[in-house]
DOLOFI-645280 format. One line per field, with one value per residue (C-alpha): residue number from 0; x, y, z. Coordinates in pm, whole numbers. Layout:
N
num <- NUM|...;
u <- X|...;
v <- Y|...;
w <- Z|...;
//
This chain:
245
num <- 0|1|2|3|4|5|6|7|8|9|10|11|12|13|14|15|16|17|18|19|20|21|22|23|24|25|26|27|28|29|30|31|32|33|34|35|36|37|38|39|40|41|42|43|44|45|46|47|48|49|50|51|52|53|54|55|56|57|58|59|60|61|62|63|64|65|66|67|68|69|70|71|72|73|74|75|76|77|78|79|80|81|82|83|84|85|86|87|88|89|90|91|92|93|94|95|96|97|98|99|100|101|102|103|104|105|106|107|108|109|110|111|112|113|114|115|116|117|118|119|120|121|122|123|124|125|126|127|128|129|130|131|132|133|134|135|136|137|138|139|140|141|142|143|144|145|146|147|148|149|150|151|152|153|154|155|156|157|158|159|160|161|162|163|164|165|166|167|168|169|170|171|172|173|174|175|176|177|178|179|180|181|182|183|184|185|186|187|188|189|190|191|192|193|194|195|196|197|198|199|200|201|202|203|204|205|206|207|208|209|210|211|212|213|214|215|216|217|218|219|220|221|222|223|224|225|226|227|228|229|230|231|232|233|234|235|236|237|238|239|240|241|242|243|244;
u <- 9612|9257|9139|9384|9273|8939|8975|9183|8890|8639|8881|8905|8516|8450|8706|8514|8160|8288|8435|8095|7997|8218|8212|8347|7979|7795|7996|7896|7523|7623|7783|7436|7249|7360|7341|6973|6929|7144|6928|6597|6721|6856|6537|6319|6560|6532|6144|6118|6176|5986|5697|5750|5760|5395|5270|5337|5275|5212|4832|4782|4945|4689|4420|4568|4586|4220|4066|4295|4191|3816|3742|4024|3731|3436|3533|3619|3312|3088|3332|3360|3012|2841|3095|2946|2619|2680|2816|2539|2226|2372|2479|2069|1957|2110|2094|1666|1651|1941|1825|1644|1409|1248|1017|1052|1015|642|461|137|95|-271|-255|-593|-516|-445|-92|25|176|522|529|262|-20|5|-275|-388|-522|-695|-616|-715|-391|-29|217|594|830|1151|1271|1600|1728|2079|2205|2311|2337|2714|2643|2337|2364|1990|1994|1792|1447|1363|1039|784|556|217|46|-239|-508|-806|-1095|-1174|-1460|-1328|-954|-795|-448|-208|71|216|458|545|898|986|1104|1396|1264|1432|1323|1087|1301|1374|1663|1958|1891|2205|2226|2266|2599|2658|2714|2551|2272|2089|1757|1506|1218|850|492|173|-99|-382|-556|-867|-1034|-1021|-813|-440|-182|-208|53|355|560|843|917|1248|1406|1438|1050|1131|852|913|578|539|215|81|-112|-387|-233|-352|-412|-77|91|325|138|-180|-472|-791|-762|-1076|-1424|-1325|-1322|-1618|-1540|-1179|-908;
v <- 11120|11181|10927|10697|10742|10694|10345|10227|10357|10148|9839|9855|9913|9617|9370|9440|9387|9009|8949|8967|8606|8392|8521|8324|8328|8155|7806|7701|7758|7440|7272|7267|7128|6731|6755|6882|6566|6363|6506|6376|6056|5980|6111|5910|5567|5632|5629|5338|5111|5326|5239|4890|4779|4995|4810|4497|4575|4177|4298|3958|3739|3882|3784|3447|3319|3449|3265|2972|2965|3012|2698|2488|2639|2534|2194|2144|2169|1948|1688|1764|1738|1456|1167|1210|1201|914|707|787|704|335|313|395|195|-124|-90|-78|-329|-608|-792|-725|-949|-1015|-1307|-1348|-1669|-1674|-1978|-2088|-2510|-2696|-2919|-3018|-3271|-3333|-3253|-3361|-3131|-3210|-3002|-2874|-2956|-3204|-3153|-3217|-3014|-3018|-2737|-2631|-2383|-2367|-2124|-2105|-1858|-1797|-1589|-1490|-1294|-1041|-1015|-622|-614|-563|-836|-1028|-1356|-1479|-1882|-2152|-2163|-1866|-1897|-1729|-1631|-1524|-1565|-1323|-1528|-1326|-1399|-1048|-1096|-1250|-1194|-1453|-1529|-1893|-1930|-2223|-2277|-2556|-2648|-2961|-3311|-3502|-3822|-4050|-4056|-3754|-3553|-3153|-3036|-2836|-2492|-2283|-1982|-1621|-1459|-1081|-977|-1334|-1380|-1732|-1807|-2050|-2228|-2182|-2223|-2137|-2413|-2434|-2171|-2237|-2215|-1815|-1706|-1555|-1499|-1107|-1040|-1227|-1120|-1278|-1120|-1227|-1266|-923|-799|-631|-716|-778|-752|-797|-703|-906|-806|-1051|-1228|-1243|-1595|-1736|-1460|-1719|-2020|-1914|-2107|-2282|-2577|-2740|-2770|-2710|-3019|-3015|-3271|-3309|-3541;
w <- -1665|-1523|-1758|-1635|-1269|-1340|-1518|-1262|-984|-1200|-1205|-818|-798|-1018|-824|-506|-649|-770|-417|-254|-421|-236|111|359|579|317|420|733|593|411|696|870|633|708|1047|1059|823|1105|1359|1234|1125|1490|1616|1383|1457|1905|1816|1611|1935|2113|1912|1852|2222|2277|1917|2076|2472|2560|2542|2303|2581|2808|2606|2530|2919|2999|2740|2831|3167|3143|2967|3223|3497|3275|3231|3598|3724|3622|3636|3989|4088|3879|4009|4382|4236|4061|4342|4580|4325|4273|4653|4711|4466|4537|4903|4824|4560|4601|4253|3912|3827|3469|3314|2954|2678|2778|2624|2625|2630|2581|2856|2914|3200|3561|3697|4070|4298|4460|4707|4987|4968|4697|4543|4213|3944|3662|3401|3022|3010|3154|3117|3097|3180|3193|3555|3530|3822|3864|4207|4240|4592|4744|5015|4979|4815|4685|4809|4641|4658|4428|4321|4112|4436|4257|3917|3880|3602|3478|3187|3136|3365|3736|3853|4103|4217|4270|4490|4348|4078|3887|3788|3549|3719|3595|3397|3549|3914|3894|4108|4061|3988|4215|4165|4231|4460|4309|4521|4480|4111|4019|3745|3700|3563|3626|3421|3620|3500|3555|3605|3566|3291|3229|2851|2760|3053|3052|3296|3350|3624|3775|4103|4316|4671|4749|5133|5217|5119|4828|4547|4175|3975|3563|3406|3107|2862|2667|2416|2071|1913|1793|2015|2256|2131|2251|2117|2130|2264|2135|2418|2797|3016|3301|3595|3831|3858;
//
């Protein structure tokens, strides 16, 4: 009977030791565990577009527009200030100098004869040399129109030893009547050129220097070098003539 009592104390003893496994506290242990995953995962999501706003924080926009505008500025400026510049150099210029003035097709003729002047003082001349140019003249002025007469006013002749001037130009006649011919008036923005020469030149001289001073006093002066032989049909002409007309 004691034996009996014992086994069935043992029995009990045992029962109690396997209840202890499966208490009922060890459950919400498990419950837990999501929602600290849950918790992280919601934090982790709000801070995602926390951080993406700061990533992005417009400072690229910033630097776009300030290196947009600091070229615009740049650019601006000279722009600004070379047009009044500009304006007032020509303005000076043409109000001083109303025309440009050039000589060019230079050629060198042996004449070796007298030629008779047809206007004051008609006098005649005997030369070795004479000289044509070609004077072409650009009215820049705004207001000024250039009329007819323009002539070539001064021929500067040297022989490498003694230096002289002439006043008078020559102009070619019409062959029919020996009269000139019309030559036209240069109006503002015009441009005309004339034939003139230079005569006489005696034997181993050259034209050095030409100049026309037009209505208002304003001077136009070419230099001239000595030409070479052959250089604009400059030659000898064979023995100088000694005597007059």
């Amino acid at each position: 009977m004691l034996r009996r009592e014992l086994l069935m104390f043992a029995l009990l003893v045992g029962l109690g030791a396997c209840g202890g496994e499966p208490k009922e506290d060890a459950a919400p242990a498990a419950i837990d565990g999501p929602k600290t995953t849950e918790t992280p995962a919601a934090s982790t999501s709000t801070a995602e577009p926390t951080t993406n706003p700061t990533a992005t924080v417009t400072v690229e926009l910033t630097a776009a527009a300030t290196a947009t505008e600091e070229p615009a500025s740049i650019a601006a400026t000279p722009t600004a200030a070379a047009a009044p510049v500009a304006a007032s150099v020509t303005a000076r210029q043409s109000s001083e100098r109303p025309l440009k003035v050039s000589f060019t097709n230079l050629h060198y003729e042996c004449m070796r004869e007298c030629w008779q002047q047809g206007r004051p003082p008609h006098e005649s001349k005997w030369g070795y040399y004479s000289l044509q140019v070609l004077m072409t003249v650009e009215n820049v002025s705004p207001d000024k129109t250039l009329n007819s007469p323009w002539i070539v006013s001064r021929w500067t002749i040297t022989d490498g030893v003694k230096t002289w001037t002439d006043n008078y130009a020559w102009q070619w006649t019409r062959g029919d009547d020996g009269g000139v011919f019309d030559q036209p008036a240069v109006p503002p923005g015009g441009k005309n050129e004339w034939t003139w020469l230079a005569f006489p030149v005696p034997h181993s001289a050259w034209v050095s220097g030409i100049e026309y001073t037009d209505p208002w006093g304003n001077t136009y002066r070419q230099g001239l070098s000595k030409p070479a032989f052959g250089e604009y049909d400059y030659q000898d002409c064979g023995p100088p003539f000694v005597g007059g007309c």
